[in-house]
SESERO-118985 format. One record per atom (N, C-alpha, C, O): residue number from 0; atom name; x, y, z. Coordinates in steps of 0.1 Angstrom, whole numbers, plus 5000, padded with zeros to 4 digits. Each point is the difference from the previous one (the first is absolute). Last residue first. Example, Ala and Ser with C-alpha at 12.3 -4.5 7.8 and 13.67 -1.06 7.14 Angstrom:
R num atomo east north   up
R   1     N 5128  4978 5071
R   1    CA 5009  5011 5000
R   1     C 4992  5011 5008
R   1     O 5005  5011 5001
R   0     N 4998  4932 4998
R   0    CA 4991  5012 5000
R   0     C 5009  5012 5000
R   0     O 5010  5000 5007
REM end
This chain:
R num atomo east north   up
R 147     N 6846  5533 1136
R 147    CA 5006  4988 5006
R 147     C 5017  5002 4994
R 147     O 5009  4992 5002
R 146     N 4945  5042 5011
R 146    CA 5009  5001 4988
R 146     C 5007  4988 5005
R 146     O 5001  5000 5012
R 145     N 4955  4998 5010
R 145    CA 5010  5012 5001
R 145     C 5009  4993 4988
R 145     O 4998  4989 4995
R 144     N 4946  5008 5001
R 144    CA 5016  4992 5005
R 144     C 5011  5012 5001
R 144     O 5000  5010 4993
R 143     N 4952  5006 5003
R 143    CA 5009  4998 5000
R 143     C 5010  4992 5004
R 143     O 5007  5003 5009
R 142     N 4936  4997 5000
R 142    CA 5013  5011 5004
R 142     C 5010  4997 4990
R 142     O 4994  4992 4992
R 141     N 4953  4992 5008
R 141    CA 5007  4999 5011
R 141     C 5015  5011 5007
R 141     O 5001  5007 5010
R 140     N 4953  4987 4953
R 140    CA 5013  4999 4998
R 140     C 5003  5001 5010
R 140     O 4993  5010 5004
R 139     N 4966  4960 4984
R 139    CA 5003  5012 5004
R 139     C 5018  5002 5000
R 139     O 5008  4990 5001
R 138     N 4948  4974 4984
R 138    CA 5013  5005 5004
R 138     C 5001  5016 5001
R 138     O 4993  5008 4995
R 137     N 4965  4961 5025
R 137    CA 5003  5011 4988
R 137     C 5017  5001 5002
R 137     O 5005  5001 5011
R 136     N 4968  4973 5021
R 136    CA 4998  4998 4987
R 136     C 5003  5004 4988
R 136     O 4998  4994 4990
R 135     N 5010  5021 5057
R 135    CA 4986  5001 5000
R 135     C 4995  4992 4987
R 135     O 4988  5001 4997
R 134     N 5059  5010 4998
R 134    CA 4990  5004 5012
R 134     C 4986  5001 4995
R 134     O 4995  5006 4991
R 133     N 5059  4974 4992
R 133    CA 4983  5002 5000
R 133     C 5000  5003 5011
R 133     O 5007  4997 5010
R 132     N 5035  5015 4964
R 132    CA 4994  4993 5014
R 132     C 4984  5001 4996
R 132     O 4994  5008 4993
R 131     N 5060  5008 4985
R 131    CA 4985  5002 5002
R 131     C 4994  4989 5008
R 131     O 5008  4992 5005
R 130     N 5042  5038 4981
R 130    CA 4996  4984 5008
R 130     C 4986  5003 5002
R 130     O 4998  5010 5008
R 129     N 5043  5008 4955
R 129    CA 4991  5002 5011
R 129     C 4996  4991 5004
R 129     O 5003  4989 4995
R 128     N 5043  5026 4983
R 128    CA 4993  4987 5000
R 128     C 4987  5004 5014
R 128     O 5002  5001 5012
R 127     N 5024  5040 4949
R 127    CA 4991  4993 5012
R 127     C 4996  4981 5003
R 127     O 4992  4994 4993
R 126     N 5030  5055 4976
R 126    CA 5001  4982 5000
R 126     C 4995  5002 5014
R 126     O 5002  5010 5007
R 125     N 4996  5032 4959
R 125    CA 4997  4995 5013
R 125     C 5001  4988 4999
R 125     O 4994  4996 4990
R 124     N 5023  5042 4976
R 124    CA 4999  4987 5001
R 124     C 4999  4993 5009
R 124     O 5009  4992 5002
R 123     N 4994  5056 4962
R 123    CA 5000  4995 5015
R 123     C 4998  4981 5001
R 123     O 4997  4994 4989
R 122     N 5013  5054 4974
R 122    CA 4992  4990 5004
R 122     C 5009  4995 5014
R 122     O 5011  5004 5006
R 121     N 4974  5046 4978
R 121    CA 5012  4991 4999
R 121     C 4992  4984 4999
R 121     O 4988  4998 4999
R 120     N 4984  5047 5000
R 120    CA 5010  4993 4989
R 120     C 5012  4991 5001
R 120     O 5007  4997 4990
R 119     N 4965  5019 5051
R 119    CA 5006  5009 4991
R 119     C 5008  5001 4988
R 119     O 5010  5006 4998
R 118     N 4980  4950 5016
R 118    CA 4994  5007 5007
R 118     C 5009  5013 4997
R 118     O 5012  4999 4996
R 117     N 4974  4945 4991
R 117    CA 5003  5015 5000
R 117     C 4995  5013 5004
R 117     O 4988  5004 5000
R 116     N 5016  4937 5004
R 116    CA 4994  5012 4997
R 116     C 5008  5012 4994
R 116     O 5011  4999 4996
R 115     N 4982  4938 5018
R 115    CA 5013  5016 4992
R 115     C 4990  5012 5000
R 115     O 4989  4997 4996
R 114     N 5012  4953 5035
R 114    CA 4990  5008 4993
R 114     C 5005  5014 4993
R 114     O 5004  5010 5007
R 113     N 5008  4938 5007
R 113    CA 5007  5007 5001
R 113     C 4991  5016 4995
R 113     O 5001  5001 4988
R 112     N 4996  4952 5047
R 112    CA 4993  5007 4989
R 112     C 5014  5010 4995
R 112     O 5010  5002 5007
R 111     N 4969  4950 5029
R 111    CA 5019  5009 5000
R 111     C 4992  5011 4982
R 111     O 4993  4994 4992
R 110     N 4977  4981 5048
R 110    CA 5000  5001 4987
R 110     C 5012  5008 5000
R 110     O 5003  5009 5008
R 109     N 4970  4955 5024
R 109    CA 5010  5010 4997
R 109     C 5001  5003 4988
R 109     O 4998  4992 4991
R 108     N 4970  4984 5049
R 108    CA 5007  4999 4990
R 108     C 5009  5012 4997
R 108     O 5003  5008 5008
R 107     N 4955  4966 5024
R 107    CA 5010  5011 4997
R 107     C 5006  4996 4993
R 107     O 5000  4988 4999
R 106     N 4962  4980 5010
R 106    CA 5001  5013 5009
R 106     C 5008  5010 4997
R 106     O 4994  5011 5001
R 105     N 4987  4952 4962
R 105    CA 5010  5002 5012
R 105     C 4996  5010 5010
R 105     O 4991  5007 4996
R 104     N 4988  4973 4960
R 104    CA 4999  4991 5015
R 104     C 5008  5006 5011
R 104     O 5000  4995 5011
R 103     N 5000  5024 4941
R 103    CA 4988  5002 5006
R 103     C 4995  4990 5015
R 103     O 4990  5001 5007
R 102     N 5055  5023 4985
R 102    CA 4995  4990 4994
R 102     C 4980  5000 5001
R 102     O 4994  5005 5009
R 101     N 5057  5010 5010
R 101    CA 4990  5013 4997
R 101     C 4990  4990 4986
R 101     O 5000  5004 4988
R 100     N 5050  4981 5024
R 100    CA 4988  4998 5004
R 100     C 4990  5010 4994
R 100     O 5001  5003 4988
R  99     N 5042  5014 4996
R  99    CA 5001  4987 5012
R  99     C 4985  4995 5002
R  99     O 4994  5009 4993
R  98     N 5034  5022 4964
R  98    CA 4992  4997 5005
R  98     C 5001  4988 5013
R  98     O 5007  4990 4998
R  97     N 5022  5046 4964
R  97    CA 4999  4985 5005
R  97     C 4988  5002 5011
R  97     O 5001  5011 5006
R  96     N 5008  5023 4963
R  96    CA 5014  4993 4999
R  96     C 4997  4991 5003
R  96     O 5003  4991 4992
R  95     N 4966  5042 4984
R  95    CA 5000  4991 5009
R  95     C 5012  4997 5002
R  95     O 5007  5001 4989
R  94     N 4982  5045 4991
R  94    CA 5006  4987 4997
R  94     C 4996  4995 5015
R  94     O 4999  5007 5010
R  93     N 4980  5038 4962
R  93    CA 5003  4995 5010
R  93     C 5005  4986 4997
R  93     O 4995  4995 4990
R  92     N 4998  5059 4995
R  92    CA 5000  4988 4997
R  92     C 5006  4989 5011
R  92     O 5010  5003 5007
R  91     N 4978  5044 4992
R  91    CA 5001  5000 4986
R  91     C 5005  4979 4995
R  91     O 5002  4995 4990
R  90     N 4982  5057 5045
R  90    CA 5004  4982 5003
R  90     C 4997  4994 4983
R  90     O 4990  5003 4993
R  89     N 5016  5048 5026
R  89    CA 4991  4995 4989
R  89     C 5008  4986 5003
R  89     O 5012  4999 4998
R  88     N 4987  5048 5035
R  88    CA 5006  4989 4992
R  88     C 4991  4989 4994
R  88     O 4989  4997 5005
R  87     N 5005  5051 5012
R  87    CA 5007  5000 4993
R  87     C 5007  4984 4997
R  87     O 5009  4999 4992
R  86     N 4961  5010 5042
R  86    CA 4990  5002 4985
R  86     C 5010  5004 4994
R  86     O 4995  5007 4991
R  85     N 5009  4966 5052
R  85    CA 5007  5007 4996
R  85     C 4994  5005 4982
R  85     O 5003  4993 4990
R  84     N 4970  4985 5055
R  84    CA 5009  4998 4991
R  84     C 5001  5011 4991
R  84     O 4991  5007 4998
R  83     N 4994  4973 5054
R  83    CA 5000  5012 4990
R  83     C 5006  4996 4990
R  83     O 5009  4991 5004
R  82     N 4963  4990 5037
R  82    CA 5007  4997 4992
R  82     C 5004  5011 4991
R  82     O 4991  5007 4996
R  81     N 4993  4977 5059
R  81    CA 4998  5008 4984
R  81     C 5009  4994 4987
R  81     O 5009  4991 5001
R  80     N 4992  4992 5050
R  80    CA 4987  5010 4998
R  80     C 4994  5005 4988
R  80     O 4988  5003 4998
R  79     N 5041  4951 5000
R  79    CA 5003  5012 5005
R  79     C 4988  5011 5003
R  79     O 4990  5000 4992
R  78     N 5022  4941 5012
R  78    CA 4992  5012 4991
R  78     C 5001  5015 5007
R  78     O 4997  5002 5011
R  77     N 5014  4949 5009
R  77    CA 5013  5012 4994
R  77     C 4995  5009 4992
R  77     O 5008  5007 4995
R  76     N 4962  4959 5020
R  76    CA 5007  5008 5014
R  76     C 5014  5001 4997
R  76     O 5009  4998 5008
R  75     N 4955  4993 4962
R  75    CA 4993  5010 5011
R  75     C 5014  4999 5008
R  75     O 5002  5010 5007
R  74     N 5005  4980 4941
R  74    CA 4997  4991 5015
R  74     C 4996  5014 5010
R  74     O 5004  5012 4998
R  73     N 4987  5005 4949
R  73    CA 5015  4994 5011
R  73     C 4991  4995 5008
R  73     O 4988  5002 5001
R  72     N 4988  5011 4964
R  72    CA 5007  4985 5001
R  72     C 5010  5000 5009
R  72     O 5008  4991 5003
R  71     N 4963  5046 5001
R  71    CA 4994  4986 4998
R  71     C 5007  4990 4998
R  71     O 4997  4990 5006
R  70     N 5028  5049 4986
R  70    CA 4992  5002 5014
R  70     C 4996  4987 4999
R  70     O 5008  4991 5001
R  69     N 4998  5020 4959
R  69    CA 5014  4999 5003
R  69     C 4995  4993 5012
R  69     O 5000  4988 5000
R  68     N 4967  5028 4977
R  68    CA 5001  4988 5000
R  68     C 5012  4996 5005
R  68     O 5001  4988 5004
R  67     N 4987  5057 4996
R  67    CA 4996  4989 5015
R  67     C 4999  4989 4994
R  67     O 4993  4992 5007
R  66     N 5030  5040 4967
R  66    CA 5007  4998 5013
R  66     C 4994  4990 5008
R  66     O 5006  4992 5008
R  65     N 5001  5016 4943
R  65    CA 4989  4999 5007
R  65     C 5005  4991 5010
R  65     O 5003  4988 5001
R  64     N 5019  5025 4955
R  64    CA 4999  5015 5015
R  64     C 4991  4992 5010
R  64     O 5000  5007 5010
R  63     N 5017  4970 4948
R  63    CA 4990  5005 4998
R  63     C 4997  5017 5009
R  63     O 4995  5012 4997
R  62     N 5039  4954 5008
R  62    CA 5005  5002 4986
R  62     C 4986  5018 5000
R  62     O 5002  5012 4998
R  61     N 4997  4957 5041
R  61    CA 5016  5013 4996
R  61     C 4998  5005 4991
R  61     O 5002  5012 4999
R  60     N 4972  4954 5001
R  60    CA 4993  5008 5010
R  60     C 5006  5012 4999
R  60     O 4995  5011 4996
R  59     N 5022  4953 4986
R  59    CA 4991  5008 4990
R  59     C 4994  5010 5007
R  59     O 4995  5010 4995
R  58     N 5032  4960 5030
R  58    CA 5006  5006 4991
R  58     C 4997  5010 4987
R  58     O 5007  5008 4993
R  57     N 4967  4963 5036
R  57    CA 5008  5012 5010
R  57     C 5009  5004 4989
R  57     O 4999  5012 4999
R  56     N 4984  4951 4985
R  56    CA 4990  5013 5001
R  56     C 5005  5009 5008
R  56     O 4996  5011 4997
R  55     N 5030  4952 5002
R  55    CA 4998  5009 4984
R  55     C 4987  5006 5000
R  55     O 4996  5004 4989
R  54     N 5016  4975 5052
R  54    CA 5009  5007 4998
R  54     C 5001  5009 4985
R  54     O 5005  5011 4997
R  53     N 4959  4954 5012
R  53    CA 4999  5013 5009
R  53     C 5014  5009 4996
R  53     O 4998  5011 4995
R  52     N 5004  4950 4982
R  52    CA 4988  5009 4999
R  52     C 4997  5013 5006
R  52     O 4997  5010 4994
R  51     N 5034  4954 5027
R  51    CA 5006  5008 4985
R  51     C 4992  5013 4995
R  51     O 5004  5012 5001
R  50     N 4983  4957 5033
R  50    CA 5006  5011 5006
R  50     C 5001  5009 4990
R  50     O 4995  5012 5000
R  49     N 4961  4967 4989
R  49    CA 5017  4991 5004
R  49     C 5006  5012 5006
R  49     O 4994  5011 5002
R  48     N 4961  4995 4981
R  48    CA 4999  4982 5006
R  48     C 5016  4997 5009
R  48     O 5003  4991 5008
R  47     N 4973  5060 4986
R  47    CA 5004  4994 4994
R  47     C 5007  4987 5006
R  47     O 5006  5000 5011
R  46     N 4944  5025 4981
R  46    CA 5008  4996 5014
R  46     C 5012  4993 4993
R  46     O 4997  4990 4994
R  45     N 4960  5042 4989
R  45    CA 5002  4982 4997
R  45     C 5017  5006 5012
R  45     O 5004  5012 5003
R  44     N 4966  5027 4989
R  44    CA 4991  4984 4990
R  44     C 5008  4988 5009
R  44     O 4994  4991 5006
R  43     N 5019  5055 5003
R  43    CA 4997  4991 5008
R  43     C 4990  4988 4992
R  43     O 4992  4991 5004
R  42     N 5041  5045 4977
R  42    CA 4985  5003 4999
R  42     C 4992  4991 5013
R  42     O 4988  5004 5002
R  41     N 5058  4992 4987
R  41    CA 4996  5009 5002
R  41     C 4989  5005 5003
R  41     O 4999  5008 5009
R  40     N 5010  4948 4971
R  40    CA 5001  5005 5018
R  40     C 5001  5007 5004
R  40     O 4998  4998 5012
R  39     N 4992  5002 4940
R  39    CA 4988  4992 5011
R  39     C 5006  4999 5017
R  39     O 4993  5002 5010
R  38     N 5038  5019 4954
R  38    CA 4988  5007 5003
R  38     C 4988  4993 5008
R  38     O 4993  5006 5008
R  37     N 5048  4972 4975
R  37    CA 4998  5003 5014
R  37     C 4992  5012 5003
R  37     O 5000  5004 5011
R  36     N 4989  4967 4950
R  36    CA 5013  4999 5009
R  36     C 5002  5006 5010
R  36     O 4993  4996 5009
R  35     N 4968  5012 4962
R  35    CA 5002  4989 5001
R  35     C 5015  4988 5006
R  35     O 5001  4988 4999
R  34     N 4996  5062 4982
R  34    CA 4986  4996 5013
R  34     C 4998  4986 5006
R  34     O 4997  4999 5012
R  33     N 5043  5012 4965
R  33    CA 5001  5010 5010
R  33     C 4987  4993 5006
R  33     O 4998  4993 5010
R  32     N 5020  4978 4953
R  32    CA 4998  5016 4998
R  32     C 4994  5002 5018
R  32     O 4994  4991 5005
R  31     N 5042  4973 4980
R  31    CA 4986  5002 5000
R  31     C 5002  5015 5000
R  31     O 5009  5008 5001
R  30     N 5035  4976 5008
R  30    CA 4994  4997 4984
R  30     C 4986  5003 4995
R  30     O 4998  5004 4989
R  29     N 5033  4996 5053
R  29    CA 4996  4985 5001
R  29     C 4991  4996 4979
R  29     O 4996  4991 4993
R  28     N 5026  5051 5036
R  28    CA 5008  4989 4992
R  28     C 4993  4991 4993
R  28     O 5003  4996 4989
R  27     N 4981  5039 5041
R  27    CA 5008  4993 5007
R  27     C 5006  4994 4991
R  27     O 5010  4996 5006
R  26     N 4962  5040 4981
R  26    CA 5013  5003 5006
R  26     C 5008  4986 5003
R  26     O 5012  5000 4997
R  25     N 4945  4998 4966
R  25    CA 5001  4999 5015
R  25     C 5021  5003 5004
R  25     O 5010  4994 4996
R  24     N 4961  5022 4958
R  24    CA 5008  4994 5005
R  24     C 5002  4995 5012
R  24     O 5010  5007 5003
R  23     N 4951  5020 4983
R  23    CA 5010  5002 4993
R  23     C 5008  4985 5006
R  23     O 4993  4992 5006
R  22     N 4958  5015 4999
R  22    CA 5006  4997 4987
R  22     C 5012  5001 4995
R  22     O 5003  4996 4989
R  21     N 4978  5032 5046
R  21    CA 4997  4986 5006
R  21     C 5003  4986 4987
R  21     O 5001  4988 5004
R  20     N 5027  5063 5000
R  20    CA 4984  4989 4995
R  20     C 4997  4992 5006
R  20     O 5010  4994 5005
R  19     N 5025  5042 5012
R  19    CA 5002  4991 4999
R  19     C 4984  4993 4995
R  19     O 4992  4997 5008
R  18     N 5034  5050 4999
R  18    CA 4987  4996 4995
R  18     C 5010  4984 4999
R  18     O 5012  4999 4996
R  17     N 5013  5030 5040
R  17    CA 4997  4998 4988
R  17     C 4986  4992 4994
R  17     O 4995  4992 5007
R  16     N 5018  5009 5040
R  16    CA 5011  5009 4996
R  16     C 4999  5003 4985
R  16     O 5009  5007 4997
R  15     N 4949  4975 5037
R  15    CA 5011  4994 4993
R  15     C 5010  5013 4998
R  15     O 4996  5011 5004
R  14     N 4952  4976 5003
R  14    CA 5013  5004 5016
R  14     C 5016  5001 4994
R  14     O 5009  4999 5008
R  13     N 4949  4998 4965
R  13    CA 5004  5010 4999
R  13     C 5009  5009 5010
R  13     O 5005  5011 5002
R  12     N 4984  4948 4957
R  12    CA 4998  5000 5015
R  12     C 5006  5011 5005
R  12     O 5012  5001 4996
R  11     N 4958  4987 4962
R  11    CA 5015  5004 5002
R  11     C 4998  5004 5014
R  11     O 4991  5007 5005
R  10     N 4981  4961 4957
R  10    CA 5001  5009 5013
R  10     C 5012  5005 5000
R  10     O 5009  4995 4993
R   9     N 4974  4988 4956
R   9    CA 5006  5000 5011
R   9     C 4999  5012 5014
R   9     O 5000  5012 4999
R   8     N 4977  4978 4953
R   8    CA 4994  4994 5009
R   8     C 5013  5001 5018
R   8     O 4997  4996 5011
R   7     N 5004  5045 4956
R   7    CA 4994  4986 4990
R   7     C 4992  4991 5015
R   7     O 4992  5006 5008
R   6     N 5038  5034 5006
R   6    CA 4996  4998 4992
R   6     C 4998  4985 4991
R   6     O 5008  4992 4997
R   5     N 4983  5020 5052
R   5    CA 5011  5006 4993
R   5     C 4993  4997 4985
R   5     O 4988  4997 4998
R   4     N 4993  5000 5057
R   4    CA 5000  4998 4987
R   4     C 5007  5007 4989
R   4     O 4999  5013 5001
R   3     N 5014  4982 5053
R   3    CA 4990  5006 4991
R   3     C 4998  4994 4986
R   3     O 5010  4994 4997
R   2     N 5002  4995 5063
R   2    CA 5003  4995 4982
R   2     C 4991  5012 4996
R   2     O 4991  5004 5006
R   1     N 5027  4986 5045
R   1    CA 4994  5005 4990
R   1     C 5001  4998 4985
R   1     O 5011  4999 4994
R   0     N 4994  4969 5055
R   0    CA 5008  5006 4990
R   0     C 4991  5007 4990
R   0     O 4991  4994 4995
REM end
C-alpha cells in the first residue's frame, strides 16, 4: 500500500476514496486511530486474530478503496479475479449484530453486520451474515449466508 507524508507527523494512505491519516479515526468502529487498527492489516504488519477483526478490516478496506487487501482476505476458493469499487460510495458506519465461533481456537465462524453508506447522496444499508474460515492459519472471508 502507498502512503505519503501529510501534514505534521501523519501518513495518508493513498489507495483510498478519500485522505484518510494514519491518525484519523479507524473506519471499523472499534474507536482506535486507523494506523494502529486496521491500517496494520492493511499494511501486512500484523494478521487479524478473530473472524470479527478480519470482517472489520474488510470493512475499512471498503471504507478506504483498497482493493488487494479486499483480495487477500477473501478464502482462495470463492475469491474473485478482481475487485472494483464504486468511488461514488462513502461507507459510513458499521454494526455488529451477532457473532458464531471465528475465535482465536476455531476453524470458522460468522459474523451477521449491518454496514450504512452512501451513495450518490442517498443513504444505503448492506446487512450481511458472512462466513470466514481459516486457511493456511489466517482468517479469511469465505462467502455470504443466504437471507433466512
Amino acid at each position: 500500500m502507498a502512503y505519503s507524508e501529510a501534514a505534521g507527523d501523519a501518513r495518508v494512505n493513498e489507495r483510498h476514496n478519500g485522505p484518510v491519516a494514519t491518525r484519523d479515526e479507524c473506519p471499523c468502529g472499534l474507536g482506535g486511530r486507523y494506523d494502529g487498527c486496521c491500517g496494520r492489516y492493511h499494511r501486512g504488519d500484523d494478521d487479524p486474530p478473530t473472524a470479527e477483526l478480519l470482517m472489520r478490516s474488510r470493512y475499512s478496506a471498503f471504507a478506504v478503496g483498497d482493493c488487494g487487501y479486499l483480495l487477500t482476505s477473501w478464502h482462495p476458493t470463492t475469491r474473485p479475479r478482481r475487485v472494483r469499487l464504486d468511488e461514488r460510495q462513502r461507507w459510513t458506519r458499521l454494526e455488529i449484530l451477532d457473532r458464531t465461533g471465528g475465535g482465536l481456537f476455531d476453524r470458522d465462524g460468522t459474523v451477521a453486520f449491518r454496514a450504512h453508506y452512501t451513495l450518490a447522496g442517498r443513504p444505503g444499508v448492506l446487512v450481511e451474515h458472512g462466513r470466514f474460515a481459516r486457511d493456511d492459519g489466517h482468517w479469511r472471508y469465505l462467502d455470504a449466508l443466504p437471507d433466512r
